[in-house]
N, C-alpha and C positions, 0 to 999 in steps of 0.2 A: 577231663579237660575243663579250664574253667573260663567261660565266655565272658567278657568283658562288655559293657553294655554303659552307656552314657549314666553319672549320678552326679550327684550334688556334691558341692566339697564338705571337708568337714569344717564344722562350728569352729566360729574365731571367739565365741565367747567363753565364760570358764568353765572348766572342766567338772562333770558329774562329782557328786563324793564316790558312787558305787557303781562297777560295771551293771548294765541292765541284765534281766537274768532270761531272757531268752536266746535262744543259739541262735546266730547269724543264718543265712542263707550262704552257704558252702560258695557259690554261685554269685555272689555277690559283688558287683564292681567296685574298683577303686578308684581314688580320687587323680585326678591326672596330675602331674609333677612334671616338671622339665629338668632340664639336664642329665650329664651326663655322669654315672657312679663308678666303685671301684671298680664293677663287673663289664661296666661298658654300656652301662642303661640306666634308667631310672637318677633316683633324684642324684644331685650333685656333691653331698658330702659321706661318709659313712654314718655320721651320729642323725640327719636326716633319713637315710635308709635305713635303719636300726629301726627307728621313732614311726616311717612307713609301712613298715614289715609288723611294731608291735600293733597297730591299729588296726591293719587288717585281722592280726590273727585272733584281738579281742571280736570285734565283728563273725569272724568267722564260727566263735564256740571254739578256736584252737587254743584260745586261753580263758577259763571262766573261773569264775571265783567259787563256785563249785564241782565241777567236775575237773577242771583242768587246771589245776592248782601252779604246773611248774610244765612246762615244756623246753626243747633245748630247738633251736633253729641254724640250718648251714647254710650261707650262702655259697649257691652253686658257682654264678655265677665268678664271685671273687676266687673258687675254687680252679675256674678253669683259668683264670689270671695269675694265680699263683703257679698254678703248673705249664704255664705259657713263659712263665718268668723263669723258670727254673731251666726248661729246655735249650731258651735263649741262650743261657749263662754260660755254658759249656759250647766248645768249638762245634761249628757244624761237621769237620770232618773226624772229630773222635767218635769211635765206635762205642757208645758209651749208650745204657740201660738204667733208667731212673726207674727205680722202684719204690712203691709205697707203703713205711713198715705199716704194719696193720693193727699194731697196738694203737696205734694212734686215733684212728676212727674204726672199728672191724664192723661197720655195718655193712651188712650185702650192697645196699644200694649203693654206699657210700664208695666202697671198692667197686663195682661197676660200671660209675660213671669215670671212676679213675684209669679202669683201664680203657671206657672209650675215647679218654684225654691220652691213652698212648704209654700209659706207666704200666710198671710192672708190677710184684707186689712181691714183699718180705715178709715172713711171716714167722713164730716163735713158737708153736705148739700146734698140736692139733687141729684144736679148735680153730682159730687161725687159718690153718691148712684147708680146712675142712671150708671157712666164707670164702677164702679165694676160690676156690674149684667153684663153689657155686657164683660166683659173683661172676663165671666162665673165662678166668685166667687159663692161656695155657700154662701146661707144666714149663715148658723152658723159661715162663719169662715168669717166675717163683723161685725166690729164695730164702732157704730152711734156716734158719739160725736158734741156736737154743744152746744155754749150756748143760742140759740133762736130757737129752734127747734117747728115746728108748731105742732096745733094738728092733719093735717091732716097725717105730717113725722111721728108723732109717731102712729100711727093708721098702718101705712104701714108698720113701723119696726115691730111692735108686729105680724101684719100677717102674714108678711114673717119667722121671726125667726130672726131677727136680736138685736145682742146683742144693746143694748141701757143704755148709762150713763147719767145717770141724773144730771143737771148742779146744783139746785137747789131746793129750798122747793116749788115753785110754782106748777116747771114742778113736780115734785115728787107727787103733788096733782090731777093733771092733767090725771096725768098717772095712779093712784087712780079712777079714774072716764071712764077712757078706759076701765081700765082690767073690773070693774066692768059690763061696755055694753055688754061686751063681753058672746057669748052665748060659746067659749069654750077658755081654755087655754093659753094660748098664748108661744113656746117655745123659746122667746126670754129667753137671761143672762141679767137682770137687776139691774144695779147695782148704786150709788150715788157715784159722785165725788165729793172730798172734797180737799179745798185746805188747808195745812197742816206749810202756814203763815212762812217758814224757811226764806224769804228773796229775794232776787234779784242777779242777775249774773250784770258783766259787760255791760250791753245791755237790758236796762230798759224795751223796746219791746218784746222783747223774753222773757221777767222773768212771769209765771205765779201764782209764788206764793210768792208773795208779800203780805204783811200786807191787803193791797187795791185791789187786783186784783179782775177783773171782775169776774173770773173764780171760780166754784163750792162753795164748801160752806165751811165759814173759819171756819176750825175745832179751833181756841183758843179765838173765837169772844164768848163771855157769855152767856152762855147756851145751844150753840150749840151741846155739845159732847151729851149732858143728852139729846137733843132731838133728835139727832141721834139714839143713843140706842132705846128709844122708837117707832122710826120710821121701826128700825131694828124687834125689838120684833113685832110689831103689822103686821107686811108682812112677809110672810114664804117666800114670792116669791124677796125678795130682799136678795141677796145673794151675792154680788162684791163689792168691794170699787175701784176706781179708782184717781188715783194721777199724777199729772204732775208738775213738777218744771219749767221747761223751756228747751231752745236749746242753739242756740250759743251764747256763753258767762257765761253759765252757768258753776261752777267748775264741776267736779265728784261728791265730795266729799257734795257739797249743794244736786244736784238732789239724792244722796244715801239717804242723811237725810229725803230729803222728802218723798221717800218710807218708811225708816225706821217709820218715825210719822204715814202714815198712816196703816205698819204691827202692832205697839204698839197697834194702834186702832182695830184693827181686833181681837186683840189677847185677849185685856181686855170684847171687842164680846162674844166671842169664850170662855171666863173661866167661863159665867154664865150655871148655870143649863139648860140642854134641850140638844136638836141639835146645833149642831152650829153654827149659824149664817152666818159669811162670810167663804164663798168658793173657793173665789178667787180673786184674786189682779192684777186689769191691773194699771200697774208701768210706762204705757205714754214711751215717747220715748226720745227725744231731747239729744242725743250724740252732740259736741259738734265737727266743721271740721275745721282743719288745713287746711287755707287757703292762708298761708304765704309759704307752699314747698311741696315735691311731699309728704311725708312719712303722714301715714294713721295715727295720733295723736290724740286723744286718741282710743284707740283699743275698743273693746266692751269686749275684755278679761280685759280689767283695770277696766273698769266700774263695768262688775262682781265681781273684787277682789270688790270696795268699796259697791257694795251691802252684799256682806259677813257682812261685818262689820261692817254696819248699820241695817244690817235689814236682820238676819241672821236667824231668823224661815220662812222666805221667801223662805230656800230653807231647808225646815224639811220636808215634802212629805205633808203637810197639805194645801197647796194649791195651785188650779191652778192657771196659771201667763199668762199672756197677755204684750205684748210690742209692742209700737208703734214705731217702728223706720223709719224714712223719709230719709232728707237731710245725714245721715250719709251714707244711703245705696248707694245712687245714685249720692250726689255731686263730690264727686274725678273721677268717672266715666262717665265725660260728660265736653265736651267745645264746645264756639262757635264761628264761626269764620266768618270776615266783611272784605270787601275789603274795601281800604284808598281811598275816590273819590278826596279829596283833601290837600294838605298842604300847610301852608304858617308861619309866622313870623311876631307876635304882641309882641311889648315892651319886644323884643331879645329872646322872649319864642315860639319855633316850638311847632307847632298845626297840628294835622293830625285829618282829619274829615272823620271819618268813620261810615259806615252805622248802628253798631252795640254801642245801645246808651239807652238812659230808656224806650225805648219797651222791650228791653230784660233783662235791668240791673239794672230794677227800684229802687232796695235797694241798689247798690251800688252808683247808681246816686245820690239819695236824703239822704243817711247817709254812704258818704264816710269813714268815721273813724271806723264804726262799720261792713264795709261787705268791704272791698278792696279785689281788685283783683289781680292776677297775668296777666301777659299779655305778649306773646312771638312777636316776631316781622318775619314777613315771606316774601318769595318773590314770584312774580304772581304764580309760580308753584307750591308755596306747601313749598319750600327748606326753612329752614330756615335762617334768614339777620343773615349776620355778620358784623363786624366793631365795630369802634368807641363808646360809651352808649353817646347820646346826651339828655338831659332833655328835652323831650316834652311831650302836654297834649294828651291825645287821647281822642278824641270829637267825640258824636254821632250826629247823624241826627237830634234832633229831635229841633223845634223853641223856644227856651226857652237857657239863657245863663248859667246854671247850669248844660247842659246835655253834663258833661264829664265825664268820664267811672277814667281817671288815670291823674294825676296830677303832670307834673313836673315828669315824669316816665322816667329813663336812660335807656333808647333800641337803637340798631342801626337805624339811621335816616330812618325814613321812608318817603317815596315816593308815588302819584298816581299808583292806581293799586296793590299795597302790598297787604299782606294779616294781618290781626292782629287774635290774637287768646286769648281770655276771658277763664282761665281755670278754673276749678273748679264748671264749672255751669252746671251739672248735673243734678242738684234739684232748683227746681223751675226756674228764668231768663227764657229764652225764653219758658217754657212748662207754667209759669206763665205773659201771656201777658199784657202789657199795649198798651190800644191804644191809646196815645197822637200823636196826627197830623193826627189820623184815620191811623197808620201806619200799613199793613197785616205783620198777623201771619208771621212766616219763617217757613222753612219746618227744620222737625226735625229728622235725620237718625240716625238710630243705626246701630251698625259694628260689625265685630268680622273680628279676624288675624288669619289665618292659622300657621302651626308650619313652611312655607315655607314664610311667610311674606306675603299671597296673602289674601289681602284684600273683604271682601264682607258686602257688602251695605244693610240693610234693609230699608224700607218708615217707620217710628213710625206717620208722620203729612206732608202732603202735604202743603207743601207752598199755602198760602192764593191772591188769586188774586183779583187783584183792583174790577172788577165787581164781585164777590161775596162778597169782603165787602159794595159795593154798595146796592147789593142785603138784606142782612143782614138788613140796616138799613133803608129802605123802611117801 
């Protein structure tokens, strides 16, 4: 725990050239700030709590210009504003389960404090599988998704209870062949994803339902829908449909359709003679993040308006509902931040080469056009540069001439020793590592601001050191 204790503010005069090189005191107080931030505390703007957040954690040794070259930071607190927003959005009387895909942060803590916000979690592979259980999800409120999921994964979701979407007719046969081994029950939610062929977003990668897409099974390919149904009819125990459009670059208005296709389907289920059929509709996640300014675009309250009006028996009381939301929850609420080890000037364009580069940024590295960043410019302390906007590139570490983060980007000229700071990376970038050049993990802190401005630090990922990545690949 870290005691807060009366200090001095910080210097209004100008900023050092070089962070000092001894480690703060862990312990150390911060300067007091008024108002109120995104999280509900602390200062009054996000680029102010950014700029508070980096000064403490130079102070601290959490960012040094030798040992702690690149770190990534979450705000908690916007973390639980986010998932406070989302719960909002949807009716209070739908019986409805927000879950958190786990690609998007999979760190244990990261998932833990999600589910003491009340979410669930979605998960794609073992490993996955594996931080949920510890992160102490129960199994019902876990959903499997994958589209190569082994027989021995589905063997272990039916055990535990964990719900399970089936990508396809094989796995569907598969899992036919399970239940039957089986000497009792199983109280997994099993359900078939189908992909509902509306199209593509701006961002070919993210779209998963495209005419071609790998993904579930194309509800308008021929014959499909009729063998569906009978697939439905002949398993009492198949009882969910599941649907996903894509993330970013997706409109609203496409991912609504695609729920709507797959409620239409549910519902022409649902009017044959018997019991019901389907009981529930998990509608996938992939909101879509404004990553050009601070403001939270599109809200999860917009997206509910356009499920209204796509797919509007979605919310009659006739069925449960599941959402997987990821990078909406978590991106606005997290950046990371690299000290500048050098600059210099090729063919009249300044180059700042900084630690933070496609270990951390690997989608913004290799498709600049479809994930750009923002990127503030800072001084060894934390303060943020001011002056002049000079076009330069901001280049990461790694041995390869394509690993640069921003391109021809107007910031005030940076210098050895600066600080640069990557916003928006919340979700996935550094909690999704690359290791080109064998480069370690970074360590990954979450925060939360007092309503007095005092800063405290939590561990989410110790920084990864040279000999345990050594160790590793032995």
């Amino acid at each position: 725990m870290t005691v807060h204790q009366p200090s001095s503010p910080e210097p209004s005069g100008p900023e050092p050239s070089s962070p000092t090189s001894s480690t703060p005191d862990p312990s150390a107080p911060e300067p007091t700030r008024r108002g109120a931030g995104p999280g509900g505390a602390g200062p009054g703007g996000a680029a102010e709590r950014r700029e508070l957040v980096l000064r403490a954690a130079v102070r601290r040794g959490l960012l040094d210009p030798e040992d702690a070259l690149l770190a990534a930071f979450v705000d908690l607190d916007g973390v639980a504003a986010s998932v406070a927003a989302l719960h909002r959005a949807f009716p209070a009387d739908l019986d409805v389960l927000h879950t958190f895909a786990a690609k998007a942060n999979c760190l244990v803590p990261v998932l833990a404090r999600l589910r003491g916000l009340g979410m669930g979690c979605e998960v794609a592979g073992p490993g996955e599988l594996a931080q949920a259980l510890a992160a102490g999800f129960d199994a019902g409120r876990i959903v499997f998704d994958s589209p190569a999921k082994t027989r021995r994964e589905l063997a272990r979701a039916l055990d535990l209870g964990i719900a399970v979407n089936l990508d396809n007719w094989q796995e569907l046969a598969r899992v036919d062949a399970l239940l039957d081994a089986r000497e009792s029950p199983t109280r997994s939610r099993l359900g078939v994803r189908i992909n509902p062929q509306v199209g593509g977003g701006a961002i070919g990668a993210m779209s998963t339902a495209t005419a071609t897409s790998k993904f579930g099974i194309p509800l308008a390919d021929e014959g499909n829908a009729d063998r569906l149904h009978e697939a439905f009819r002949e398993r009492p125990w198949l009882g969910w449909l599941h649907v996903h459009v894509g993330s970013q670059g997706c409109p609203l208005d496409l991912m609504a359709q695609g729920v709507g296709e797959a409620v239409a389907f549910a519902e022409r289920l649902n009017a044959e003679p018997g019991p019901r059929r389907v009981v529930g509709i998990d509608i996938g996640g992939g909101l879509p993040v404004n990553f050009a300014g601070e403001a939270t675009d599109p809200t999860f309250e917009a997206y509910v308006d356009r499920l209204r009006a796509h797919a509007p028996a979605l919310f009659g009381g006739g069925y449960r509902v599941v959402t997987e939301f990821g990078r909406s929850l978590l991106a606005k609420n997290g950046f990371t931040a690299a000290y500048v080890e050098y600059t210099k000037v090729s063919g009249g364009r300044h180059i700042a080469v900084t630690h933070a580069g496609a270990q951390v940024a690997t989608r913004t590295v290799f498709m600049p056009d479809a994930w750009p960043l923002r990127i503030t410019a800072h001084h060894p302390s934390g303060g943020a540069k001011a002056g002049e906007p000079v076009a330069q590139d901001v280049a990461g570490p790694c041995c390869f001439a394509g690993d640069v983060v921003a391109r021809a980007r107007p910031l005030p000229l940076l210098e050895p020793g600066d600080l640069v700071a990557l916003l928006d990376t919340g979700a996935y970038y550094a909690t999704t590592h690359f290791e080109y050049n064998s480069l370690p993990r970074p360590a990954v802190h979450g925060f939360t601001v007092d309503a007095a401005g005092g800063v405290h630090f939590e561990p989410l990922r110790p920084a990864q050191g040279v000999d345990e990545l050594v160790r590793a690949d032995r």
